[in-house]
N, C-alpha and C positions, 0 to 999 in steps of 0.2 A: 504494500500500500504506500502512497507517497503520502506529500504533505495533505494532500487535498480531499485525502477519503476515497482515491482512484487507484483503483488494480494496477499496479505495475507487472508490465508482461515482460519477459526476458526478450533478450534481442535472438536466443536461442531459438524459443518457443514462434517468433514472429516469423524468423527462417525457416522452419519445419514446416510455417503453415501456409507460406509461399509467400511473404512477403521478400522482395528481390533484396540482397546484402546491400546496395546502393541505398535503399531508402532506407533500412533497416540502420546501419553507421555512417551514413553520409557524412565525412566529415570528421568522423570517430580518432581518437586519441591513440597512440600506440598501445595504451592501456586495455581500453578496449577490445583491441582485437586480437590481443594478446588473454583477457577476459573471456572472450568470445570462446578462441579454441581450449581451455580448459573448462570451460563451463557444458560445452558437448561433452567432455568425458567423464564429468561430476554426475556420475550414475545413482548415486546419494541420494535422499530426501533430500529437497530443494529449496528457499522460502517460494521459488516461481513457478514449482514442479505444483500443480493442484493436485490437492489433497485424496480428492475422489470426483467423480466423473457426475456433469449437472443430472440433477432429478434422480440418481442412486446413489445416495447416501450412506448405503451399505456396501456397498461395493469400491473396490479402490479402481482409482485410472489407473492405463497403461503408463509404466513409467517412460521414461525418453530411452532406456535403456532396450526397453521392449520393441518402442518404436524404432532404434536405431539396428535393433535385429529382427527387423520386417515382422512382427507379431501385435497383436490387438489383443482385449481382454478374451476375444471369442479364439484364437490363435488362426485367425484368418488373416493372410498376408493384406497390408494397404494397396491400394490400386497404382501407387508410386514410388519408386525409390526415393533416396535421402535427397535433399536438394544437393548438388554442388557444395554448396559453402558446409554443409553439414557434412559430407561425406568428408571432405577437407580434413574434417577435425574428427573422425571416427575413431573409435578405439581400437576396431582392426588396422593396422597399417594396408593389408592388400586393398583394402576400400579406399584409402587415403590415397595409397599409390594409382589407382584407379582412376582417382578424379584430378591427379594433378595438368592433366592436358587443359581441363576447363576452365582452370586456373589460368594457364598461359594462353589461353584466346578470349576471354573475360575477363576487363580490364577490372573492373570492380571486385573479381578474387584475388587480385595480386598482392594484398597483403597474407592471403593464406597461403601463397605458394611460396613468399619469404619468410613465413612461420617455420614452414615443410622443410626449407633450406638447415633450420636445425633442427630435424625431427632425429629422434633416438634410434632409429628403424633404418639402418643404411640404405636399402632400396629406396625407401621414400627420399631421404636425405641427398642421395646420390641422383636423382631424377627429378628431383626439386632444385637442386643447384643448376643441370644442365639446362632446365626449364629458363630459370630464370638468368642467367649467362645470353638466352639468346636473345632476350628482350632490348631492345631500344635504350643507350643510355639516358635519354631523358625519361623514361618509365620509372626511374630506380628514383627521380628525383620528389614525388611525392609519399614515396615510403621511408624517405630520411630518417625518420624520428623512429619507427617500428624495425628499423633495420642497425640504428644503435642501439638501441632497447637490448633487441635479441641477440647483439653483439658482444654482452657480458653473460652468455651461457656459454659452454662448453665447447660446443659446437657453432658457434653465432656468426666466428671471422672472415665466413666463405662472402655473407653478402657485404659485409664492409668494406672489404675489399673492391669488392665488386665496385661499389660505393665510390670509394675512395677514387679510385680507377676513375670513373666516369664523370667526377666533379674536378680532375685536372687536366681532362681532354675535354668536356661540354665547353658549353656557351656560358661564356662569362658573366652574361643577365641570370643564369641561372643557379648559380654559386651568387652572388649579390642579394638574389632573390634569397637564399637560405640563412643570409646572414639577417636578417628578419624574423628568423622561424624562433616561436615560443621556446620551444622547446634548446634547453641549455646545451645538452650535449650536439645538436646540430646545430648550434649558430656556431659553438664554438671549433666544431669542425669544420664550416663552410668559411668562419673566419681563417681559420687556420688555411686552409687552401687556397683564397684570396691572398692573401699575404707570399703563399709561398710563388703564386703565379702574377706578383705585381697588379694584382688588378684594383687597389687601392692607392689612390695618391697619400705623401707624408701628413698632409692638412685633413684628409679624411680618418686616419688611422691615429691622430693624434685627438680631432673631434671624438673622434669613439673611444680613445682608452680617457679623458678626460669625463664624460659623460656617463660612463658605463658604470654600474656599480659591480659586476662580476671581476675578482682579484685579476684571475684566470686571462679574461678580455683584458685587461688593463696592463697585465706583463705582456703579452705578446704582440696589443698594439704600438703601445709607447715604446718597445724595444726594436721593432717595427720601423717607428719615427722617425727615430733618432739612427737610424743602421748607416755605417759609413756610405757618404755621399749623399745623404739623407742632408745633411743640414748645411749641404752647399748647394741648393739651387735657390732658383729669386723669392719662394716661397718661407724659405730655414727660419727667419726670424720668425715670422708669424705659426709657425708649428711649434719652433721653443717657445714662446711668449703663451700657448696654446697650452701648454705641458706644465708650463710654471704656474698655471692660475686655476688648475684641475685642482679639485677639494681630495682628491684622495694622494694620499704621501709617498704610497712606491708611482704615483705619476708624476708629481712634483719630483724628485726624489732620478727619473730617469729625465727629466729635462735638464736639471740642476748638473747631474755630468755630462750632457751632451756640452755643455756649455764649454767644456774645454775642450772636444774636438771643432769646436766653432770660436774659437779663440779669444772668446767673451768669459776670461778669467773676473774681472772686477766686479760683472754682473752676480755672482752667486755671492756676494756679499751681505744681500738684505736676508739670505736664507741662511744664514747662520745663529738667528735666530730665530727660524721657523717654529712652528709649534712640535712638529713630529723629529725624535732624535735620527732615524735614517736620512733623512733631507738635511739638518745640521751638519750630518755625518759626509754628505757626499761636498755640500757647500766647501766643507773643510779642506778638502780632497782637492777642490778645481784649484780654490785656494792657493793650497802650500803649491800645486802645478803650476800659477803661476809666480811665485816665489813670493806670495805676502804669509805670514804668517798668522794663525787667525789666532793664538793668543793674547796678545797687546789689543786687539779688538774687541775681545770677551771683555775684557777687565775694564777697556772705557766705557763699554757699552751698559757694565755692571754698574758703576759709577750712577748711571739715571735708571734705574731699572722698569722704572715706572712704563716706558716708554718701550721698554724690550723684555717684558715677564724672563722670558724663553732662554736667555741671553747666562740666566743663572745656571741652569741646566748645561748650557753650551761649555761654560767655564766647568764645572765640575767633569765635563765630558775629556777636557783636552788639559785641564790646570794642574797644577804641582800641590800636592799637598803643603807642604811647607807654607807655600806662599800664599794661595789662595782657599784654604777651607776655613780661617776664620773670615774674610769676608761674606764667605758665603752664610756660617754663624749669625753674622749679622743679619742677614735679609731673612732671616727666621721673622723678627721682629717689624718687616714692613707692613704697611696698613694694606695694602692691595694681597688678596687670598691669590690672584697666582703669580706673585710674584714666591708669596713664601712656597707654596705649591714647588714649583721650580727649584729652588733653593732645596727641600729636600732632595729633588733627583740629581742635583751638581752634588751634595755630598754623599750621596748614594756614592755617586760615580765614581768620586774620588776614594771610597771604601775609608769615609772618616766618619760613620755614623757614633754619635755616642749617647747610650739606652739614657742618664740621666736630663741631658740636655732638651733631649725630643721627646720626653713622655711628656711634659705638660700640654704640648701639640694636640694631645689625644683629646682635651677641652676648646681646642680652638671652633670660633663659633663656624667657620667657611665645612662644611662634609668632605670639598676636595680636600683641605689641607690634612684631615682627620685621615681620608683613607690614604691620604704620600706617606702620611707620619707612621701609620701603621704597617703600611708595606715595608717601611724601611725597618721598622721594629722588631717584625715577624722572627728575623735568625736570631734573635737573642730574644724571646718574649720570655724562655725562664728566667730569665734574669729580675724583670719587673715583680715587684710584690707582688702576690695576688691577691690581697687587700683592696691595692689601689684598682686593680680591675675590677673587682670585685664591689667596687664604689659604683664603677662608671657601668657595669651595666645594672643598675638600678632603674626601676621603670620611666619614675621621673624622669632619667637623663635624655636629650636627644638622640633621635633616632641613630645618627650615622657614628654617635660615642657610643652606643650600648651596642650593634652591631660591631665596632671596631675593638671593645672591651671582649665582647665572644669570641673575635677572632685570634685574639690572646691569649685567652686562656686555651682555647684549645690548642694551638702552638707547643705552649708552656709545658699543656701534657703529656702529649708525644715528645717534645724534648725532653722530657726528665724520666719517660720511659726506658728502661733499660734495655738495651739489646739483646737480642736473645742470645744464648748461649748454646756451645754445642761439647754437651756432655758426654 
């Protein structure tokens, strides 16, 4: 039953009773039709199998199991064999093997003869492959999605192949077109193929790793963008400038070192204190390439920090202990929460945390600073009293100190747990 109080009929049941596989999944999900051929072999009680037969009550229907081995309740053969799409998916292989010719002249079973392609039955399997090897490369390009699917079974890599094959020899509106396709694992193929056959310019492959939220998309465009020779034609500036102002940091992060194959050392300057430490990290990199050194830069730039939170982080990244982890000390005490925020991760960096100095942090009113403080606390939390955690997670306290006070203690306990021994 659906939401509505209406019989849901299986796409099974609809096929058996002659409704054509076209109208039946028009349009259907790889899931589905993947759904589809297990659901003919689920000889089981069904919730879509009906119960018993209209008007005898007493009597149970034929299961699909009966129907599918030509019998009725009276054991009189039907007046028709299995449809196509149903024999497709038989529990006999010889039936399966039987209908895959109708597969290959039936453009609306061609997802069951890519199914067949991994079927368990090598005759099917083996005649299911030849079947579909002879079809038309652009036939294979609407079953992309059912054809990676079935790509992660055992037997799946015959049509991938196949696949793969015929999106680097097709039409290149046709690959273009797949990098479109819902479905992750085929954009990310079709992009993959675009890329390897140039059919993307650096300003489009740069719009897409900038715009994309998939990691996946965003390394292989951006790396894509920026590939030697990439960022000398009349376009370069505006695909790095493209790269630099993507909100995600491994795409910032691969503009930021193109920038010294493009000989725009000075420019990776304002990312030295970007928000993300990878992007800091490569800033640093174009940097010392072209021979500035980005220490003397942290430290003015810690000087106002108001103005560069990030900048604290930066310095504890690349600074000397000696010389720079009391300043950082200090910026414990600035009014702005991610200035101090930051200033925990510069002395993270620097491996100058010390448990007395940073526990009062754990009352600081900002939650970010509460969880820097704690992360950085965590390797030594047996250390802290457990009194005073034991304060902070009191119900009264704010949320993000009575959660940061939990995370303490439990810390605390496994470190003071003793290892086990071997007797």
């Amino acid at each position: 039953m659906d939401g509505r109080g209406k019989e849901t009929v299986s796409p099974v049941v609809r096929v058996w009773e002659g409704a054509p596989p076209a109208e039946v999944l028009d349009g259907a999900s790889a899931d589905a039709w993947m759904d589809f051929d297990a659901d003919v072999r689920c000889l089981d009680d069904r919730p879509w199998l009906p119960a018993r037969s209209p008007g005898e009550p007493d009597r149970q229907a034929p299961s699909l199991l009966d129907r599918l081995r030509g019998r009725t309740r009276s054991g009189v053969a039907p007046p028709a064999s299995p449809p196509p799409a149903i024999a497709l998916c038989h529990p006999d292989g010889r039936i399966r093997e039987a209908a895959l010719d109708a597969a290959h002249t039936e453009p609306e079973l061609r997802p069951l003869l890519a199914v067949r392609c991994a079927d368990w039955v090598s005759p099917v399997r083996e005649r299911a492959r030849a079947l579909l090897a002879e079809l038309p490369a652009d036939a294979l390009f609407p079953l992309a999605e059912l054809i990676l699917r079935l790509s992660r079974r055992s037997r799946g890599d015959f049509a991938r192949a196949l696949l793969e094959d015929a999106l680097r020899e097709g039409p290149a509106a046709e690959v273009l077109a797949l990098t479109a396709h819902p479905d992750r694992a085929t954009y990310r193929l079709a992009y993959r193929i675009a890329v390897e056959r140039g059919l993307l310019t650096p300003m489009e492959l740069a719009a897409t790793a900038a715009a994309s939220g998939d990691v996946t998309l965003q390394d292989l465009c951006a790396e894509a963008a920026v590939k030697s020779g990439a960022t000398e034609g009349p376009d370069a500036a505006a695909v790095l400038d493209r790269l630099l102002t993507a909100r995600a940091p491994r795409v910032r992060a691969a503009g930021v070192t193109a920038l010294r194959r493009a000989g725009r050392y000075g420019d990776a300057e304002p990312f030295l204190v970007d928000r993300s430490g990878v992007v800091r990290a490569c800033a640093r990199y174009v940097l010392r390439q072209g021979g500035v050194d980005p220490l003397p830069v942290y430290r003015a730039l810690c000087a106002e920090p108001a103005a560069h939170p990030a900048a604290a982080a930066g310095l504890g990244e690349c600074g000397d202990r000696a010389t720079d982890a009391e300043a950082l000390w200090a910026l414990l005490g600035h009014p702005l929460p991610s200035v101090r925020v930051h200033a925990i991760s510069g002395l993270r960096a620097l491996d100058v945390v010390e448990r007395e100095r940073l526990t009062p942090l754990l009352d600081d009113p900002s939650p970010a600073v509460v969880r820097a403080a704690t992360r950085a606390l965590l390797p030594d939390a047996a250390g802290i009293p457990e009194h005073l955690l034991r304060e902070r997670s009191a119900p009264e306290r704010p949320r993000a100190v009575r959660v940061a006070a939990d995370r303490l203690l439990r810390a605390a306990e496994r470190q003071r747990r003793p290892d086990p021994g071997y007797g």
